[in-house]
N, C-alpha and C positions, 0 to 999 in steps of 0.2 A: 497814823503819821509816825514816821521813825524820830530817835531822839535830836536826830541833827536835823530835824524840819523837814526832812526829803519825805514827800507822799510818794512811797510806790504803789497804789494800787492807779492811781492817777500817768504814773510811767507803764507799766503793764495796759492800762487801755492804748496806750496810741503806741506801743508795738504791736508790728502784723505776724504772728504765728500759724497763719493759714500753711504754710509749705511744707514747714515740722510737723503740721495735723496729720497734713495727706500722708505723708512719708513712712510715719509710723504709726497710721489708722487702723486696727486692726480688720479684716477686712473678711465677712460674714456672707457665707451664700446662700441666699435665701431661697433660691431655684432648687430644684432636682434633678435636673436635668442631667447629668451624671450620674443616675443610678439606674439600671436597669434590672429587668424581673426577668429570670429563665425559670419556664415551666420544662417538664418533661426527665424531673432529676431522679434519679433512682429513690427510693424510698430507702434508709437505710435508721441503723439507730445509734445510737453517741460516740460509741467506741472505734465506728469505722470512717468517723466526720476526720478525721486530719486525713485520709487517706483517698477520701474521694473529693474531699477540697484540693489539694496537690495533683491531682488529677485535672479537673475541674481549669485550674490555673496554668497547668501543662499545654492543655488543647486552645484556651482561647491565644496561647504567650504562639502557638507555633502560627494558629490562624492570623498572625499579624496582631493580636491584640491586648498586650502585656497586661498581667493581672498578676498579683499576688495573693495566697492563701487566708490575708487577715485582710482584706478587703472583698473575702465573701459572707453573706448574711445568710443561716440556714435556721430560716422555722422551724419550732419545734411543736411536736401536742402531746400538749399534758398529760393527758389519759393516757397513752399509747407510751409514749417516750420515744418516741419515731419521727422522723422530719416527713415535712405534707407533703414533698416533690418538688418541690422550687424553690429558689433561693431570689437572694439579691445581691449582685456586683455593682461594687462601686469605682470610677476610674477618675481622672486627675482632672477631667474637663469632655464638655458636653459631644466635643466632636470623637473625641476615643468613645465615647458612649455611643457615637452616632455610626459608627463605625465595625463596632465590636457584633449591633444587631444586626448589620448584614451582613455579617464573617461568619457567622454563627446560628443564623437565626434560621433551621431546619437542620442543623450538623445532627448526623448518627454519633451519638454518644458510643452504643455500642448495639449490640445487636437487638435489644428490646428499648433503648430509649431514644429519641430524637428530641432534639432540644426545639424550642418554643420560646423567641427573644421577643420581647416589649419593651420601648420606655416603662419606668416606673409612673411620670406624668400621667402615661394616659389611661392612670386605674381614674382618674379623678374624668377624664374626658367620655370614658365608658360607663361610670358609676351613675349620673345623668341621663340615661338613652330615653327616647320617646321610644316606649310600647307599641305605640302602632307603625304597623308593617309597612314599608314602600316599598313598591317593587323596584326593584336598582334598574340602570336604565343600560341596556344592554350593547357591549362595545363592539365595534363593527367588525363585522368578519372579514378578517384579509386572509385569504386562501394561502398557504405555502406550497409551493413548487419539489413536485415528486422527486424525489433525488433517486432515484430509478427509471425515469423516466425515458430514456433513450433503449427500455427494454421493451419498450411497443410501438419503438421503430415498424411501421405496417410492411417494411421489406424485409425487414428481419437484417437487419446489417449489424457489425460489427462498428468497433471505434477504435481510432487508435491515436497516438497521441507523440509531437517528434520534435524535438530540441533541436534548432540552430542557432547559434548565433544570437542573438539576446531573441528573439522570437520562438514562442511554444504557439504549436497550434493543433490545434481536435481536430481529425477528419475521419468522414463516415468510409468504411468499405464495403464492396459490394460488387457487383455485376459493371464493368466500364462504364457505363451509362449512370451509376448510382453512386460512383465515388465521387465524395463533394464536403467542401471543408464545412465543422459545423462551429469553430470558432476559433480564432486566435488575439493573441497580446503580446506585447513588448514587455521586456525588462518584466515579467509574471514570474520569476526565479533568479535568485541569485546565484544557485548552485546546480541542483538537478530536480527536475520531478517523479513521482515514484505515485503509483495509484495504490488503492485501498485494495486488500486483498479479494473482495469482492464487487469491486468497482465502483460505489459509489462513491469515491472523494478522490479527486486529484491534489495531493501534497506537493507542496510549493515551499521551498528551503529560501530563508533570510538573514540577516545578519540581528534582525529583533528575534525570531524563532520561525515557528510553522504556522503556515496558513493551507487551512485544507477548503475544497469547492468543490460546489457542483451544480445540477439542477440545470433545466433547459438554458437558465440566463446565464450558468457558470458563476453563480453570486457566492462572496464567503462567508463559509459556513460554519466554523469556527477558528479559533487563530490558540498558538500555545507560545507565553514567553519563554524562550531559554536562548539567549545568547549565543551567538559563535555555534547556533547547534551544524553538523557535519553529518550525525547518522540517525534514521528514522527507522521501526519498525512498527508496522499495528499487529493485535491480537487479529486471530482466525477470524470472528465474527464481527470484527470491527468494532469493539467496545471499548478499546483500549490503544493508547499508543505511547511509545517508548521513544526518547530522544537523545541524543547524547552529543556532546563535545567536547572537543579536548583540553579546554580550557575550565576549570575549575570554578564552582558557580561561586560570582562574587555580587554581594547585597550591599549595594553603595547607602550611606546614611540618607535619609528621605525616598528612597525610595519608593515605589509603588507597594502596598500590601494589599494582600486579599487571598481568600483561597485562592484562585487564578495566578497568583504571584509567588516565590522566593521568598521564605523567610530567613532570617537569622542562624536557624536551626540548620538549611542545606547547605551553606557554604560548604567550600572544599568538594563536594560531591562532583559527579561527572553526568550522572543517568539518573533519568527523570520519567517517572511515568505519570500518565494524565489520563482523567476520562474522557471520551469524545461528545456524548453528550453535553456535559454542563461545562465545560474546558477546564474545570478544576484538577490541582495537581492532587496527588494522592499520594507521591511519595517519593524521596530521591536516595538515589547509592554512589557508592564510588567503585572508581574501573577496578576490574580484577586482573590481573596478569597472570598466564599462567606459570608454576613454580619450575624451575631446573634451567635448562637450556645448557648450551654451551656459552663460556665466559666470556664477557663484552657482544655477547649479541644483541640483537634488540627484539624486545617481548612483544610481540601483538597483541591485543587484546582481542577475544574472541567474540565476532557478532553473530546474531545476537546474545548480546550478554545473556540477558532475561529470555526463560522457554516457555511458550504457552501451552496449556492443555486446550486439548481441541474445543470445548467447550466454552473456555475465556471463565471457566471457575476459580483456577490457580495457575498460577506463574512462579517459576522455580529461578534460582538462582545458585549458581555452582561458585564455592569459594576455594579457589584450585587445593587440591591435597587435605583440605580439611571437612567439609561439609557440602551439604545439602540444603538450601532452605527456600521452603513452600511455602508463599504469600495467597492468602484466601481474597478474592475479590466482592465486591468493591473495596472491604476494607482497608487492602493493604496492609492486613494483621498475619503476622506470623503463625502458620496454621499451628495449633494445639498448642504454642507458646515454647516451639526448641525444635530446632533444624533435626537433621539426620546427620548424624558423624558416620561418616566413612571417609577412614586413613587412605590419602592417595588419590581421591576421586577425583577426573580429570575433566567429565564431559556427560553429559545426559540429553536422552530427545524424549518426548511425549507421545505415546502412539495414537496416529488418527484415528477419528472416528468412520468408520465403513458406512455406506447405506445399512446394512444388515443393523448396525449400534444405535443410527437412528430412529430405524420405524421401531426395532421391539421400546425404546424409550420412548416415543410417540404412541404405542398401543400402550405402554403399562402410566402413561398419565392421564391416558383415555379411559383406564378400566377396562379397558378390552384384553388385557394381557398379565396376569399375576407375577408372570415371571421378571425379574428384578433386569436393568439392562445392565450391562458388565460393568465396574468402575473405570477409571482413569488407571492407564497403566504408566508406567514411564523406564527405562532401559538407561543406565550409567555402566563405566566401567572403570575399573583401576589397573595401575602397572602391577609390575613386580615389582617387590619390595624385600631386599635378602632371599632368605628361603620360601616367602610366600610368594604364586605364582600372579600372573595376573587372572582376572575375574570380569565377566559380565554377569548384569543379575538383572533382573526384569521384574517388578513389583507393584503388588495394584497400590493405588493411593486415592481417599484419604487412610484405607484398612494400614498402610505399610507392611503388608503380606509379600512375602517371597515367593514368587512363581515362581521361578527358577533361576538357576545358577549355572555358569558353566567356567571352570579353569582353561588357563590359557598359558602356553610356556614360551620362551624363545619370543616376547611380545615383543617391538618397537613401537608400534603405533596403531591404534586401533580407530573406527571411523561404522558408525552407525548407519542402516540405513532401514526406513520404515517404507514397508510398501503402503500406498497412499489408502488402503482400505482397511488397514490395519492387522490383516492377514497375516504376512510376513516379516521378520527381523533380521536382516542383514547385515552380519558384522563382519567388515572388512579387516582382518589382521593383519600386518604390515609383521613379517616374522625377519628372526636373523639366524644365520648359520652358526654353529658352537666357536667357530674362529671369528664370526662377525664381520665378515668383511662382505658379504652380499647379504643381498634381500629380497624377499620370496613371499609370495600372498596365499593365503586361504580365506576360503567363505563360510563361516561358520552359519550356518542359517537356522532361524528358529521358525518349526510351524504353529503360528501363537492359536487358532482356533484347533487345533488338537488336544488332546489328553497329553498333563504332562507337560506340552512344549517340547515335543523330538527337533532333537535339532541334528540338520545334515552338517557334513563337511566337503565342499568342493576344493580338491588337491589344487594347484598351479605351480608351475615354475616360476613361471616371472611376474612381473610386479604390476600390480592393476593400478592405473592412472585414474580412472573413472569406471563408477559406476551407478544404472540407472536401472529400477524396477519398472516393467510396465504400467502405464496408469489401468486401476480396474482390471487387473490381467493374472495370471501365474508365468509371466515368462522376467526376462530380465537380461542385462546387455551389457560386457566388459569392455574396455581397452583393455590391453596387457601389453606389455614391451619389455625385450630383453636389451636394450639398445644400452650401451654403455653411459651413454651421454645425458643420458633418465637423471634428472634430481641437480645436475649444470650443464645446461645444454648450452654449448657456444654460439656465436651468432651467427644467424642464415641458416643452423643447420637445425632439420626438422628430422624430429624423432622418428624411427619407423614402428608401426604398432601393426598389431591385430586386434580383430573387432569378432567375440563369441557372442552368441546366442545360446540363451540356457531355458530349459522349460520343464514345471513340474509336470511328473509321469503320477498321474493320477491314481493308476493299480499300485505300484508301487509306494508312492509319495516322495520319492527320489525326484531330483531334480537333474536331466541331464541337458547333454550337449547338443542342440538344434545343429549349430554351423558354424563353422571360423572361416573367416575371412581375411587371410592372410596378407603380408604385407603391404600393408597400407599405411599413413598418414595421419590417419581420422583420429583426432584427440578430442572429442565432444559428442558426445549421445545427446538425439533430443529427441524421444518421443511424444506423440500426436497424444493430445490431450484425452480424445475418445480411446486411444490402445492403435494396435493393426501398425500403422502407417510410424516409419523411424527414419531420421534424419542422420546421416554422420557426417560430422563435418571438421575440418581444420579449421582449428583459432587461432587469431594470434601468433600465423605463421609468416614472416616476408617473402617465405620461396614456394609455398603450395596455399590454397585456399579452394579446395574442392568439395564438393557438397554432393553426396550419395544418396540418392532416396530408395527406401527398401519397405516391400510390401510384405507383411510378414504371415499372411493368409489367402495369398493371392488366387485366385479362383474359387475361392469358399465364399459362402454369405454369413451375415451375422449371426444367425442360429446352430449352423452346423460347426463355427468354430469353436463357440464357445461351450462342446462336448469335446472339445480334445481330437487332437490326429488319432490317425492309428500308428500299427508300426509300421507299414508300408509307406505312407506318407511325413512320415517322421522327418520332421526338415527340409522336405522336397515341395513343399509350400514357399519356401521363401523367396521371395523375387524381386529382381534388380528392378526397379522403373526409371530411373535415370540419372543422369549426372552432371553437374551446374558445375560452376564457377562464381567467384565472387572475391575480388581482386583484395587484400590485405584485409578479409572480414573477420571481426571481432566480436559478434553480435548471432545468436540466432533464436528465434523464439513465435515458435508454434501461436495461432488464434487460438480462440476458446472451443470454437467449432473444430478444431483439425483438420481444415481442408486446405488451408496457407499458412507456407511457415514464411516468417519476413526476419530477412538478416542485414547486416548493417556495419558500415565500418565507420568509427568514433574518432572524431578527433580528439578527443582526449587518451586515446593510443595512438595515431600516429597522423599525419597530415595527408596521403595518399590517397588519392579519389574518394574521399569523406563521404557518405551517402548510403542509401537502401533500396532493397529490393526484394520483390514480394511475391514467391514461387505458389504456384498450389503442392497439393503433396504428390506429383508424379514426378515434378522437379522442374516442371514449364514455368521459367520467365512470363510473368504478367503485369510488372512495371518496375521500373527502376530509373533511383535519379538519382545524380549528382550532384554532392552541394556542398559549397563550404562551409568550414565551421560547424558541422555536422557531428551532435554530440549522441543522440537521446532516440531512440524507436522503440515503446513500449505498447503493447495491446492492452485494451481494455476488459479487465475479468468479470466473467460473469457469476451471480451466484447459484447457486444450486438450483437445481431443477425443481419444479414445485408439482411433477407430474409422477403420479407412484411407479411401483415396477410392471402392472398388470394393465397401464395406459401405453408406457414405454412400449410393452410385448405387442400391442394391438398395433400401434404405428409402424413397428418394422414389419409386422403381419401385411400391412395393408401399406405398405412403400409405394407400390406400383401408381395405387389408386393416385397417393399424392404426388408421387412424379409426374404423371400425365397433366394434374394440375399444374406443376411447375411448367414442364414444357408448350404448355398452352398460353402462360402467361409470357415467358421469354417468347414465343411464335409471334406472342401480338406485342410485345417489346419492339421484334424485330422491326412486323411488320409499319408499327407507327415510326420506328425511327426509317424505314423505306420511303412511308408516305414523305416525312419532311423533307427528306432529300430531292423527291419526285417533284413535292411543290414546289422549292428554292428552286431548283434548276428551269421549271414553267418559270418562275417568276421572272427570274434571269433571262428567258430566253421574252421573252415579253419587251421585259423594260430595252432589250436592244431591240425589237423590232418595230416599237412607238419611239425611240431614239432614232431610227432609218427612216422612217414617214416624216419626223419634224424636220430629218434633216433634207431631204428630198425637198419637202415644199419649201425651206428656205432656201435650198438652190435657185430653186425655180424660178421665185419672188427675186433673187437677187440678177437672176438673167435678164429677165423679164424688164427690170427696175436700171438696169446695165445697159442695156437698147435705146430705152427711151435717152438714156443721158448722150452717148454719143452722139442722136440726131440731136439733137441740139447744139452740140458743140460744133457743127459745122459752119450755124449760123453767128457763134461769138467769134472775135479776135484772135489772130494768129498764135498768141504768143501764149494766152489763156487755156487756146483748145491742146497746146502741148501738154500743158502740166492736165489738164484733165485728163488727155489720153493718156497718161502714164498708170495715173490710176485706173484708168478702165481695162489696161492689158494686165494688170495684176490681178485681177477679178475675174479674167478669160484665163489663165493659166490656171488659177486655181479650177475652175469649173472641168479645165482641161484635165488635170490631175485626179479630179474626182472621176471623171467620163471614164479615163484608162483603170483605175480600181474595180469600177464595175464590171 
């Protein structure tokens, strides 16, 4: 008690302090749920612990799962002085914990480690385990849908695939009688569709990102986020795909994290690549423009940004005038850890792989072949720069070995081109005269499977607009035009060109001049997938749209051309087969097979009889339609053959035999679509002449039935038997009317 009689311990009970408790309770978490266990850590010892914690802290903060360096726990043993391989991360709360183990929990650390995530909790729920074995009870097998599967079509048909109007739809081609749609959808795009280079995925552009499908049901099959994306590319074997927008990647706060998602880390960036597998992202860049131009123009950026090696091992990336830099896959790790510097470097392409690159790699992982198969080569080139000239250089990679080099003077613009087997290099130089006021082409060509890399020079006057190598071939095909109007053509007026054929001379290894084809139109090369068979056509003309089909071994068979003419016949092979029309088309593009090319005018160039049409390669019209809103006509690609070169040789041996097969089957095509016809028409003629019987015997009945009424009505009332004869003379007219038909 205080001195003035006041009891406070008696006033402190009947105050209620419960809300100051809560408030300022210190507050103790007895759980663990917040900590988790990674197995699979590199084993290292003390001195290199801040540097693979930072690391450590790096990958799970980009994986969406912020982590700091002193919230990791790293075991140590005694004996050793070495950490065991796993650690413990601790996070702010149970769901960042719950989170982080599925962000993480299989990540490639790096190339020998793979991480291994667990609660910490459940050392305590595993520590427990019952010893005796139960067999797990096994989950039901749901079969997944061949995404190849339209390749054992039993008619062997093609597919093709055609934008109108908010409607995409799949349809089979084939024999008239076989062409039949195999599926469509509404509003399945918001932009454009684009197939997999191999044809297993149809890519469908959105304003959330890409959704790719396939499979008999057309089901999807994986989906990639990126916003606003505009432009798609996959790798050669489909492992990979590349997307990009022009809108800069923005990570709103709450957003979604996950591998599959946008970190913190991408913003700003434009280009994004992703696995198709797992749909994880793997890595984003931003656009590159290239350096110079004239002042106030506007820059493009060059697609695709990223180049693939034919094998989908690395992916290069050109940083105009500065570097080179080569990304190792999956990792998306900088190969060797530093680009390639070369001052000036504008443009590089990958050289494909040949059948010849595949099988000796297929015999040397087989052990049947010691010899090593050749590396990944790849081809760049730079301007001039003061007194240095310009330069192409050709180098294998990952060695970075200089094959070879070649200087170049007088350059304005240079433009690569690889023959699709790997064979040849084709560098189109775009030159200037020492006044600079015209412009003049050469072909500098490399023969990459020779000693060395000789490389020819094809002279020209004027300037090449396009050009195309034979697929699988030694020949190859210009435009050229001296037309003034080349580089700003006014409107309506269509450029005049000529169209060369060029072919290597085997004794020699010179490449000469097959044929020109003078004064013509044709600003589009499209050769026929197999070779032989070439299309020239006008694009994106308003006053001509003509279409030439040219046979480029006509009266030879596949064996004898492919030893080369002689001199005698030296270009006197070449044969016109005939020539189309195709009113304002903008569009043209050969099957997988080569035996139709189907061309196409877009509305999205211009509103004029919108629609397609689908030639064989002689140049014969075999269907064409008209249609509004008519954006999209792409074929479906096939992959590669899975049939060697010593199968291939036996089939074209033995053509015959399976042609008589084929013609036996179209005989009996014909003849069942004969039969149907034969029967519809009995049928037809049937149901009228059981129609003529019913109708006959209700004549009859009605005559008959007509007679009796009359006699009677002689015996009713005046006035009665009037109004019934009126109707019995209408009944006799008609009878009348039938009588004179017959």
């Amino acid at each position: 008690m205080a001195p003035n009689g006041v009891n406070y311990d008696d006033i402190d009970a009947e105050i209620d302090y419960t809300d100051i408790e809560e408030k300022y309770q210190v507050q103790y978490d007895e759980g663990l749920d917040n900590l988790i266990a990674v197995d699979g850590v590199p084993v290292i010892d003390k001195s290199k612990a801040d540097k693979l914690l930072a690391k450590i802290a790096k990958e799970f903060t980009k994986k969406g799962a912020p982590v700091k360096p002193d919230d990791i726990f790293i075991p140590w043993d005694e004996k050793t002085g070495k950490s065991k391989g796993y650690i413990f991360v601790e996070f702010k709360n149970a769901d960042d914990a719950v989170y982080a183990i599925g962000a993480m929990n299989g990540f490639p650390f790096d190339a020998k480690h793979r991480f291994h995530v667990n609660h910490f909790i459940d050392i305590e729920k595993y520590a427990d385990l019952n010893e005796t074995y139960v067999d797990p009870e096994p989950e039901p097998y749901v079969q997944k849908e061949h995404l190849r599967a339209w390749l054992g079509d039993p008619q062997g048909r093609d597919q093709y695939v055609t934008y109108r109007g908010d409607e995409v739809e799949v349809f089979w081609h084939g024999k008239p009688s076989q062409c039949e749609s195999a599926y469509k959808k509404l509003n399945w795009t918001d932009l454009y569709v684009s197939w997999s280079p191999l044809g297993t995925y149809l890519a469908t552009l959105h304003r959330p990102g890409v959704r790719l499908w396939g499979g008999p049901s057309w089901a999807a099959q994986q989906r990639f986020a990126h916003p606003l994306v505009r432009l798609i590319d996959f790798s050669p074997n489909e492992n990979y795909l590349v997307t990009w927008s022009h809108d800069p990647i923005v990570v709103p706060e709450g957003a979604q994290q996950g591998p599959q998602y946008f970190s913190p880390e991408d913003e700003g960036n434009n280009i994004a690549v992703w696995d198709i597998k797992t749909g994880n992202l793997l890595r984003t860049f931003p656009s590159s423009y290239p350096e110079g131009g004239e002042e106030g123009a506007k820059k493009q950026m060059q697609w695709p940004a990223l180049k693939w090696s034919a094998d989908d091992k690395f992916v290069a990336r050109v940083t105009p005038g500065q570097q080179i830099s080569v990304y190792e896959l999956p990792s998306m790790g900088l190969y060797d850890k530093k680009s390639i510097k070369i001052e000036g470097v504008v443009d590089l392409e990958w050289c494909p792989l040949g059948d010849k690159d595949k099988e000796d790699e297929a015999k040397f992982a087989s052990g049947k072949s010691n010899k090593k198969p050749r590396e990944n080569m790849l081809a760049y080139w730079t301007p001039e720069v003061a007194n240095q000239p310009a330069r192409v250089t050709v180098i294998n990679f990952p060695s970075r070995q200089i094959l070879r080099q070649k200087n170049l003077f007088n350059v304005t613009e240079c433009k690569l081109y690889w023959q699709n087997q790997g064979d040849f290099l084709c560098v189109k130089v775009d030159r200037h005269t020492k006044t600079k006021k015209s412009i003049f082409c050469n072909l500098e060509i490399f023969r990459v499977r020779e000693k060395d890399f000789p490389v020819e020079v094809v002279e020209l006057k004027d300037t090449v607009s396009d050009f195309s190598w034979e697929p699988k071939g030694e020949r190859f095909a210009i435009v050229s035009t001296s037309d003034p109007n080349y580089g700003n053509p006014a409107p309506g007026i269509t450029l005049k060109t000529d169209v060369s054929f060029y072919q290597l001379e085997r004794g020699k290894g010179d490449f000469k001049l097959l044929r020109t084809l003078p004064n013509r139109t044709s600003n589009t090369i499209r050769w026929s997938p197999r070779g032989r068979h070439v299309v020239l056509a006008t694009v994106g003309s308003s006053t001509k749209s003509e279409l030439e089909f040219w046979d480029m071994d006509f009266g030879h068979d596949d064996v004898n051309r492919r030893e080369g003419p002689s001199k005698e016949e030296w270009g006197s092979t070449i044969q016109h087969l005939g020539t189309a029309d195709h009113y304002a088309v903008t569009d043209a593009e050969w099957d997988p097979s080569g035996r139709y090319l189907a061309t196409s005018a877009s509305a999205w160039r211009h509103t004029l009889e919108n629609g397609y049409a689908i030639w064989d390669f002689r140049g014969q019209e075999l269907d064409k339609k008209i249609l509004d809103r008519f954006k999209q006509f792409l074929w479906r690609p096939r992959p590669r053959t899975l049939l060697t070169k010593e199968q291939q040789k036996q089939i074209r041996r033995n053509l015959k035999e399976y042609s008589r097969q084929f013609d036996e089957e179209d005989a009996a095509e014909e003849s069942n679509i004969s039969a149907e016809l034969i029967a519809q028409r009995k049928r037809l003629v049937d149901e009228w002449n059981a129609w003529r019987l019913r109708s006959k015997e209700e004549s009859a009945s009605e005559k008959r039935h007509g007679g009796k009424k009359a006699a009677s009505l002689e015996k009713q009332p005046k006035e009665e038997a009037k109004e019934e004869i009126e109707i019995w003379i209408d009944e006799v007219i008609e009878q009348t009317e039938e009588e004179v038909l017959e």
